[in-house]
C-alpha positions as CSV (number, residue, x, y, z in Angstrom):
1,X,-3.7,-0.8,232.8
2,X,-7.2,0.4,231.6
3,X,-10.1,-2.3,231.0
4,X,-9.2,-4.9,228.3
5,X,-5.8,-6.7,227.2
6,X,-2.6,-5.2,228.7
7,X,-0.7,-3.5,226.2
8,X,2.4,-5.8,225.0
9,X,5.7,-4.6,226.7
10,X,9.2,-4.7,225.8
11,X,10.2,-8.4,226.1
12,X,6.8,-9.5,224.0
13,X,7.8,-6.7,221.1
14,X,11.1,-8.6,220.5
15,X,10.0,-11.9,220.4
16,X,7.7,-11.1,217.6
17,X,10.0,-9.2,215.6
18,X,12.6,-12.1,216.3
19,X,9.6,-15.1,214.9
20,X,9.5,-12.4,211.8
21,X,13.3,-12.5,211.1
22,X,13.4,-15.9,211.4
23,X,10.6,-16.4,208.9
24,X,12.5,-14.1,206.3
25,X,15.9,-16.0,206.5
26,X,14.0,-19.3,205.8
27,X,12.3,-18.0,203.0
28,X,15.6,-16.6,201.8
29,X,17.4,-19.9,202.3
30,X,18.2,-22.3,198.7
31,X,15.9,-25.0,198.3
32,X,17.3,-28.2,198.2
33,X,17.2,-29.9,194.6
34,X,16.2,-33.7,194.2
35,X,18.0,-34.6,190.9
36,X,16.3,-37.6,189.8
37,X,18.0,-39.4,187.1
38,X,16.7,-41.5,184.3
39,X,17.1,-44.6,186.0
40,X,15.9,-43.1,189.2
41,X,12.5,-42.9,187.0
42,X,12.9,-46.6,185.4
43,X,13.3,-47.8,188.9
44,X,10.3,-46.2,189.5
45,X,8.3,-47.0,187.0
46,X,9.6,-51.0,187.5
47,X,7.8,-50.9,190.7
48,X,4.8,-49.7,189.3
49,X,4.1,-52.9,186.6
50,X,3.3,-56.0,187.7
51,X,4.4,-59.2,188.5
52,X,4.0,-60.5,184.7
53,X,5.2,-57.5,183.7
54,X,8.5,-57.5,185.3
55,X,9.5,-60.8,184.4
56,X,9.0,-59.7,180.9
57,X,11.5,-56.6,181.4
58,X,13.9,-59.0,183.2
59,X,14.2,-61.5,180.0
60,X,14.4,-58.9,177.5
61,X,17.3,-57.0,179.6
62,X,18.7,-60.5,179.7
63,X,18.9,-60.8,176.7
64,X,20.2,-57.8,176.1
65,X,22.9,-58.2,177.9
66,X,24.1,-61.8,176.5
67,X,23.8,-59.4,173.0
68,X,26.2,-57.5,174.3
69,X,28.6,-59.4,175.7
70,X,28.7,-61.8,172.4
71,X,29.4,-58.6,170.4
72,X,32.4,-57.5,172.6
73,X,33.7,-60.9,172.5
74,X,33.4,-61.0,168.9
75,X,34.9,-57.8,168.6
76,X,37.7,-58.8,171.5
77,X,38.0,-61.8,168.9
78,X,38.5,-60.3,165.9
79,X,41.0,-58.0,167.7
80,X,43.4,-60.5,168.9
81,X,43.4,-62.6,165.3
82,X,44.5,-59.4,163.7
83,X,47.0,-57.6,166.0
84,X,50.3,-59.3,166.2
85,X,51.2,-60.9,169.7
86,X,52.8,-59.3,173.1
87,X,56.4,-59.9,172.3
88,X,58.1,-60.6,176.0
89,X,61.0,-58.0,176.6
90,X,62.4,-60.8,178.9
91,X,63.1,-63.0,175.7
92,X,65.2,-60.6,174.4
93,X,69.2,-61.8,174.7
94,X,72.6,-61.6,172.5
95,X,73.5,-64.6,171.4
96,X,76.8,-63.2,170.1
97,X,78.6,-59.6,170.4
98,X,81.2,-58.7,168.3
99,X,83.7,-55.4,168.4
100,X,81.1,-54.1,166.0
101,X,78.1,-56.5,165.4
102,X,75.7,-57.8,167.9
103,X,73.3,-60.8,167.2
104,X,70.3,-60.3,168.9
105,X,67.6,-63.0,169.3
106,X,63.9,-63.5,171.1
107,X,60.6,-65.9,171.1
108,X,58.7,-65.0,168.2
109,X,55.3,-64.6,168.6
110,X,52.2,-65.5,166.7
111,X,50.6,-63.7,163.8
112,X,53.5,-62.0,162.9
113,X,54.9,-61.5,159.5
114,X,57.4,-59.0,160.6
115,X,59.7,-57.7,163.3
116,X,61.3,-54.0,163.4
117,X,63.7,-53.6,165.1
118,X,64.8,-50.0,167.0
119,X,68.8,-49.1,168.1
120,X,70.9,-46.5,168.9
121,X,73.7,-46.2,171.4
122,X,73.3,-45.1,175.3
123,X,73.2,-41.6,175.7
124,X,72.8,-40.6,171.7
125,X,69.9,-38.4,171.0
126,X,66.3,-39.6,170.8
127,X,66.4,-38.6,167.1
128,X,69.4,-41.0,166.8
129,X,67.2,-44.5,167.0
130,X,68.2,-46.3,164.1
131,X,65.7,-49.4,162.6
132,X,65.9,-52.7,160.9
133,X,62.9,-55.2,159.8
134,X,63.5,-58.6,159.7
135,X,61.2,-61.1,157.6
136,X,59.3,-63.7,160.9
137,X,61.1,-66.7,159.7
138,X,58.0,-68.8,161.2
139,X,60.7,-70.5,164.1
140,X,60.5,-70.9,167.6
141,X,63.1,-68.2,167.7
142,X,63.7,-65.5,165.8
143,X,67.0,-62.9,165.5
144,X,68.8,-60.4,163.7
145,X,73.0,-59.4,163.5
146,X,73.5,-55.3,164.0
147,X,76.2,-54.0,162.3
148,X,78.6,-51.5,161.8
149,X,78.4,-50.4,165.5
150,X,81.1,-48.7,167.8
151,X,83.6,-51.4,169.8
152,X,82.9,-51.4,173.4
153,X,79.6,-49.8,173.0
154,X,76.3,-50.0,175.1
155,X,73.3,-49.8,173.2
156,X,69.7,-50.2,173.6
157,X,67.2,-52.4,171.7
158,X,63.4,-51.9,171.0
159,X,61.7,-55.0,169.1
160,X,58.3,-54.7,167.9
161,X,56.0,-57.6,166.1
162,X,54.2,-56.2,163.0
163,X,51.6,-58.0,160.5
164,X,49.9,-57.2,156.9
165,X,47.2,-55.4,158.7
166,X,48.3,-54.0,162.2
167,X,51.0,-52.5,164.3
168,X,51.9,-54.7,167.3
169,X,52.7,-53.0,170.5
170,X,56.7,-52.0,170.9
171,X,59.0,-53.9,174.0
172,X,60.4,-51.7,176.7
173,X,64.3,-50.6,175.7
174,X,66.5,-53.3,176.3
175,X,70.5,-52.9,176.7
176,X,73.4,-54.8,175.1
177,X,77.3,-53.9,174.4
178,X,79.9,-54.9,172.0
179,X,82.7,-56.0,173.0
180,X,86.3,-54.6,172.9
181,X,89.3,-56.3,171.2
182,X,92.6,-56.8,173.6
183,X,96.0,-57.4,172.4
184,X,98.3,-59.1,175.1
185,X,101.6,-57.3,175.0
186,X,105.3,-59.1,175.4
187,X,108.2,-60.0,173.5
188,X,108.5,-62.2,170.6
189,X,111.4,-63.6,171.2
190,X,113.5,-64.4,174.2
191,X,117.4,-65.6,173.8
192,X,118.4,-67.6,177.6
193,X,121.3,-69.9,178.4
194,X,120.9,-73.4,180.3
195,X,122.3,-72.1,182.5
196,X,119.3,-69.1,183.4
197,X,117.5,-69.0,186.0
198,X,113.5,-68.9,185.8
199,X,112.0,-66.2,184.5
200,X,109.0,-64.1,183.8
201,X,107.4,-63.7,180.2
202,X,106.3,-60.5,181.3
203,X,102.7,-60.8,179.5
204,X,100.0,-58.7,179.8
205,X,96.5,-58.6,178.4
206,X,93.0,-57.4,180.1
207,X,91.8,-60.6,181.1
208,X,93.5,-63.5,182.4
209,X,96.2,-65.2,180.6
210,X,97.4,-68.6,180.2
211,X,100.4,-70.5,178.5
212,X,101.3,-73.7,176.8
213,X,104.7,-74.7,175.3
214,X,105.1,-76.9,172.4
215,X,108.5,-78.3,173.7
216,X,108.8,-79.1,177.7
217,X,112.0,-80.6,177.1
218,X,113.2,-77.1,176.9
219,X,110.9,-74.9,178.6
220,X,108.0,-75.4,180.7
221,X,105.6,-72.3,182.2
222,X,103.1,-72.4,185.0
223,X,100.0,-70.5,185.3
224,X,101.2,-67.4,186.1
225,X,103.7,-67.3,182.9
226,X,107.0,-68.1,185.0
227,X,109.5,-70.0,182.5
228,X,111.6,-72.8,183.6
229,X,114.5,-73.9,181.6
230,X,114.9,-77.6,181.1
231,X,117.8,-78.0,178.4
232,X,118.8,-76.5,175.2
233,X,116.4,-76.2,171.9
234,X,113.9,-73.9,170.6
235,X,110.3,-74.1,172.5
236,X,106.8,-71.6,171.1
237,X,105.1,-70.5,174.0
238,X,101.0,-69.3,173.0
239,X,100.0,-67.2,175.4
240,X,96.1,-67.2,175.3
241,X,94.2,-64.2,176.9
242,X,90.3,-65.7,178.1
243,X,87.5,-64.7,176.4
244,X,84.7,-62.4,178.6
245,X,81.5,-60.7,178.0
246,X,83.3,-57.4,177.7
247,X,86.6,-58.7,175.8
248,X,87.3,-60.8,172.6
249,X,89.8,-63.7,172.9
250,X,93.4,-63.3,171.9
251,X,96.1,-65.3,171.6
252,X,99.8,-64.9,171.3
253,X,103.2,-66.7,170.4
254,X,106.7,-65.8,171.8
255,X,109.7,-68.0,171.1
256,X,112.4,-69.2,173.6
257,X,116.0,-70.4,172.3
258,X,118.1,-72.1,175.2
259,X,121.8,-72.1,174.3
260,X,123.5,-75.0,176.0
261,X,126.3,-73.6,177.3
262,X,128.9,-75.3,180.0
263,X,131.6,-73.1,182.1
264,X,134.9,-72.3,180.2
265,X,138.5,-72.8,181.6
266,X,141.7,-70.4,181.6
267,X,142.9,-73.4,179.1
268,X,140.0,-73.8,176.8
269,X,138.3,-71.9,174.3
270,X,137.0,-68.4,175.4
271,X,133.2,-67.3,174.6
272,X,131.0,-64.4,174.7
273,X,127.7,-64.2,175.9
274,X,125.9,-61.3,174.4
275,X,122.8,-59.8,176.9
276,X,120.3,-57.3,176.1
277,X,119.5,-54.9,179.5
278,X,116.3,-53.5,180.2
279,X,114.6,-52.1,182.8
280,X,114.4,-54.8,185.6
281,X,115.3,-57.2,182.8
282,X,118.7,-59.1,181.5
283,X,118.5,-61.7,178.6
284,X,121.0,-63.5,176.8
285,X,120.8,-62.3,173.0
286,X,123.8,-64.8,171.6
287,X,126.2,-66.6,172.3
288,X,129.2,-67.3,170.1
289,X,132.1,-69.3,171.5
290,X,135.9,-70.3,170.2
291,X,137.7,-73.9,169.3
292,X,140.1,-75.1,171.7
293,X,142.9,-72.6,172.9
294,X,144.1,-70.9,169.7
295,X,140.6,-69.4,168.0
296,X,139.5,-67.2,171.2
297,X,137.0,-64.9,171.0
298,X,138.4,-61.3,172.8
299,X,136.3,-58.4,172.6
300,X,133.1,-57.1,170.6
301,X,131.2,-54.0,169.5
302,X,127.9,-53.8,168.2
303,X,126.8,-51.7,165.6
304,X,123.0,-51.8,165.7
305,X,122.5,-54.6,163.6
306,X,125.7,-56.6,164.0
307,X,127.8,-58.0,166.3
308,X,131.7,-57.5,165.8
309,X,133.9,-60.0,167.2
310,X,137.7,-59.2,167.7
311,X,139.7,-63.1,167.9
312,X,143.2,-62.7,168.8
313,X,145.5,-65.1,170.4
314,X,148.5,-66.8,168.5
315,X,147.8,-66.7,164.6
316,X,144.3,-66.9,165.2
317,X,143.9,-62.9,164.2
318,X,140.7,-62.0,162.7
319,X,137.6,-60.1,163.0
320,X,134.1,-62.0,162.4
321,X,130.7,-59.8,161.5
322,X,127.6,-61.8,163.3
323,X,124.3,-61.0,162.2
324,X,122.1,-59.5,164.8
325,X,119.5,-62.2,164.2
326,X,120.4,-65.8,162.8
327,X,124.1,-66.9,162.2
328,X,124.8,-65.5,159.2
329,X,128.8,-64.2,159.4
330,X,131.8,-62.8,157.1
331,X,135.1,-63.4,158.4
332,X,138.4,-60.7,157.8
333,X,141.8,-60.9,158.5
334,X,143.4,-57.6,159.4
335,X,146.0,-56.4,157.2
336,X,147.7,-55.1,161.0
337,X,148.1,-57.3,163.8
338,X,145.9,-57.1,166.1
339,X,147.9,-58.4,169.1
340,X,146.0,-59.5,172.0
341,X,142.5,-57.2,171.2
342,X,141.8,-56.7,174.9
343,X,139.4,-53.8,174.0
344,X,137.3,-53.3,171.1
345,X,134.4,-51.1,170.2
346,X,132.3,-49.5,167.6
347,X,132.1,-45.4,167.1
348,X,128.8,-45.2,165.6
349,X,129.4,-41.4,164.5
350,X,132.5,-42.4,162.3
351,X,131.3,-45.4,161.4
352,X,134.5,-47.4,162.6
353,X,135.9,-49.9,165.1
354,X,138.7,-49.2,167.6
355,X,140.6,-52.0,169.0
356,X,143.2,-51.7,171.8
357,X,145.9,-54.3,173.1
358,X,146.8,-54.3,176.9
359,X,148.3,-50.6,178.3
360,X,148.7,-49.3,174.3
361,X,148.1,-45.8,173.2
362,X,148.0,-47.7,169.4
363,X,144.3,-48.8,168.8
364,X,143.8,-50.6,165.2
365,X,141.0,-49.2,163.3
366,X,138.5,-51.1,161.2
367,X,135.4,-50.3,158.8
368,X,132.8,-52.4,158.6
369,X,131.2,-51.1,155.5
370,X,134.9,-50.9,153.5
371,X,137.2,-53.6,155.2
372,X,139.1,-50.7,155.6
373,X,141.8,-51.2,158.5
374,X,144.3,-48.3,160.2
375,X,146.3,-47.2,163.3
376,X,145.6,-44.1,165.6
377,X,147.1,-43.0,168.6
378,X,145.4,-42.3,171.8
379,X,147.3,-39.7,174.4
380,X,147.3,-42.3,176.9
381,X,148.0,-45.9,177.0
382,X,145.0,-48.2,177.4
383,X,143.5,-51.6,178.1
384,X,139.6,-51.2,177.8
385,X,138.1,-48.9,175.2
386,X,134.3,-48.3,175.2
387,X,131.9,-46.0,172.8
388,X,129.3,-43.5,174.7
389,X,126.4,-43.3,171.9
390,X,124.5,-40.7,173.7
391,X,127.4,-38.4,174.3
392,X,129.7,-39.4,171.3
393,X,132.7,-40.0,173.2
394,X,134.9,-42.7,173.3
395,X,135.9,-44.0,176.7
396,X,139.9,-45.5,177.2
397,X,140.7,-47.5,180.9
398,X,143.9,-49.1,181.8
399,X,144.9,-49.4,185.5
400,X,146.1,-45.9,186.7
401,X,143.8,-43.7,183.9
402,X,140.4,-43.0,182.7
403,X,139.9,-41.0,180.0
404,X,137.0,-39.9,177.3
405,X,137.9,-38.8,173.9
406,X,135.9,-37.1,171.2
407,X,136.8,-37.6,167.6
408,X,136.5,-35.2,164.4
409,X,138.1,-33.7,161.9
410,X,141.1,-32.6,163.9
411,X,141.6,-35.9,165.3
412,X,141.6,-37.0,169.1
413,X,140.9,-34.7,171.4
414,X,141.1,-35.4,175.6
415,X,137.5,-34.5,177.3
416,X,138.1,-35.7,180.4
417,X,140.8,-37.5,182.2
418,X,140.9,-39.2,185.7
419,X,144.3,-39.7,187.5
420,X,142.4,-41.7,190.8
421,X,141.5,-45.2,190.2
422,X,140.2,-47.4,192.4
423,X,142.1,-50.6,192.9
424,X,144.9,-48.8,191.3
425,X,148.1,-51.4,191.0
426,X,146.3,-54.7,192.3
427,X,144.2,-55.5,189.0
428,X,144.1,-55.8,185.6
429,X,141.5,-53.4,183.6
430,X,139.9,-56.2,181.0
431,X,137.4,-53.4,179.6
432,X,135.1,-50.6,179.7
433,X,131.9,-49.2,178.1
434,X,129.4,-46.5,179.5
435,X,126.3,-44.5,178.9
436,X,124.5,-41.0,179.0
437,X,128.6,-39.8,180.6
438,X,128.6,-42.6,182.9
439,X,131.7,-45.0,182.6
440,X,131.6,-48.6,183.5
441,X,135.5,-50.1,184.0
442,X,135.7,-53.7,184.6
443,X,138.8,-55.5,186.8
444,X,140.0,-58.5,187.5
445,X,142.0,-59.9,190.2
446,X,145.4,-60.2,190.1
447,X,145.8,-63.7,188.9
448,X,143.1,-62.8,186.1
449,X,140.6,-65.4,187.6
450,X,140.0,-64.1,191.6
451,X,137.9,-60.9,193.0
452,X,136.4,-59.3,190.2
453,X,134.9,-55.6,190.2
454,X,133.2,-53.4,188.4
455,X,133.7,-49.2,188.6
456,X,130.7,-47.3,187.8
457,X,132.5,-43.1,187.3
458,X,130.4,-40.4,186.4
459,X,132.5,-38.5,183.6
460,X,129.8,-35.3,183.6
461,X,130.8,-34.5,187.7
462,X,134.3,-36.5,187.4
463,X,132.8,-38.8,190.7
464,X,132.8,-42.2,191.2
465,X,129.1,-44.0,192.0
């Protein structure tokens, strides 16, 4: 180092040219902007007045301000005179819902001169709303009926208050159904003896049913539609199905006649007691009895809309027509003899009656719509004869045979015959009938009044059930 300042070294040369960078980044750098506002300004030209001065600026922004708030009450005012009131969606309720109507009803509100009313169904388009306006009827309540609507509907309702001069605001959707109409389902008319037991009515409806009978001498129900005989007579039974908010009210009659009826001896007059079968049911349909021991009622056929009674027994010989419903009658006396009419039924196909007398192959024939009466002959003696509607065959018992017939043009011809009967030789075959190829043969014991049976043979498979 010569005389004078040492020249700068290394370390010195970079810390200058570091102070130099530094200065050129800072330079570089944004400048911050102070955005100052126009009330940044007032503020700061408030400060600069004085004392007098700002109480004057204070009353006149005072001022200003009660201006202002007069003028939005005024216009707040004139607002709520002119727009029709908030109707409440929880006012909205049915005070009565038909199958196809509902009556709607809510609080009306105040300067209102009219209400429209918006419905359509749940789950119909939005384009589907349909409207109604109603005339404020100036009440505490106010309402409108629907119509023409779909039964057991839901639908929803939009109510909104309207005047002369404005458009009120609209409720939020509301929903209401119709209801649905119920029939209660049973018979009309029910035919017992006194000496039934208690029965079912067998009602049914949607809702809970309940009963009432306008004779208790005779019959008497409980809640749950169980009949009770009590004697002989006619009795209406209205059967009434409750009323809900999802199903109209129904109501329903069903008549009960109770035959007095007391047992029959081997010496006194006979009697038939018609019944009607059903599934899980068995009702007495008539009941038609003789006079003392000479005018004995034997056997019957039935036609569709008649009962034909076969009377035998002594001179008593005669075969009595008995309306299906009522006791309308016509009497005949057979231009044959009849004998003791042990079987007797009615071949729906030939439109004639067959009437057998105990172990006969001779059955007397009769027709109901002529009077006509004849003779035929069977192959086989018989005691019982029964018609099959469903197969057309006619069905002959006695107490060693079974047999089924068919009958056309050429006459009688076998079908089927069986040689094994049960009970063979100990009973005496009263009668047979049968169904669909199944045979019913009814026995008695041996004196006529002991054991009796009942042999159910499948004619199809020639087996007995």
């Amino acid at each position: 180092m010569a005389g004078g300042r040492p020249e700068a070294g290394p370390a010195q040369s970079n810390t200058q040219e570091q102070k130099e960078e530094h200065q050129d980044l800072k330079a570089a750098r944004p400048r911050k902007l102070k955005i100052r506002g126009p009330i940044y300004h007032s503020i700061r030209r408030f400060r600069r007045l004085s004392h007098h001065q700002k109480r004057k600026q204070i009353r006149v922004g005072l001022v200003l301000l009660a201006f202002m708030i007069l003028l939005t009450g005024a216009v707040i005012y004139k607002d709520y005179h002119e727009r029709p009131g908030i109707l409440e969606r929880s006012t909205l309720k049915t005070t009565e819902a038909g199958t196809d109507t509902l009556t709607i009803e809510w609080k009306g509100t105040r300067n209102t001169d009219s209400y429209t009313v918006y419905y359509k169904a749940e789950g119909e388009s939005p384009l589907g709303w349909r409207k109604v306006t109603v005339e404020n009827q100036k009440g505490s309540k106010d309402s409108v009926t629907l119509k023409n609507l779909e039964e057991g509907t839901r639908y929803g309702i939009i109510v909104r208050a309207d005047n002369d001069e404005r458009t009120g605001f609209s409720t939020k959707e509301k929903f209401f159904s119709t209801r649905m109409n119920q029939q209660i389902e049973g018979k009309t008319h029910f035919t017992k003896l006194t000496c039934s037991k208690d029965f079912d009515l067998g009602m049914k409806a949607a809702t809970k049913l309940s009963y009432e009978s306008d004779n208790e001498d005779v019959i008497k129900v409980d809640k749950k539609g169980k009949a009770t005989i009590e004697g002989g007579g006619t009795a209406k039974i209205t059967v009434t199905a409750k009323e809900t908010k999802e199903y109209l009210g129904a109501s329903f009659e069903t008549e009960v006649e109770v035959i007095s009826t007391s047992p029959v001896n081997a010496g006194g007059a006979g009697a038939h007691i018609i019944y009607s079968l059903g599934e899980g049911d068995c009702q007495a349909v008539k009941y038609i009895s003789g006079v003392g021991s000479v005018d004995i009622p034997q056997s019957f056929a039935y036609t569709g809309d008649q009962y034909i009674i076969a009377y035998g027994m002594h001179d008593a010989q005669r075969i009595i027509t008995f309306d299906k419903d009522g006791d309308g009658k016509s009497v005949s006396v057979p231009s044959v003899t009849l004998g003791h009419p042990n079987g007797f039924c009615y071949d729906n196909v030939n439109k004639t009656c067959y009437c057998v007398r105990g172990w006969s192959g001779r059955a007397v024939t009769y027709k109901p719509e002529t009077g006509e009466y004849g003779v035929v002959t069977f192959p086989a003696g018989a005691s019982g004869i029964g018609y099959d509607r469903k197969e057309d065959l006619i069905y002959t018992c006695s107490r060693t045979l079974m047999a089924a017939y068919s009958v056309g043009d050429d006459g009688i011809t076998t079908e089927h015959r069986c040689g094994v009967v049960k009970h063979s030789g100990h009973t005496y075959t009263q009668d047979c009938g049968g169904h669909a190829g199944i045979m019913l043969r009814c026995l008695s014991g041996s004196s006529k009044h002991g054991t009796n049976y009942i042999d159910i043979y499948d004619m199809k498979n020639g087996r007995y059930l």
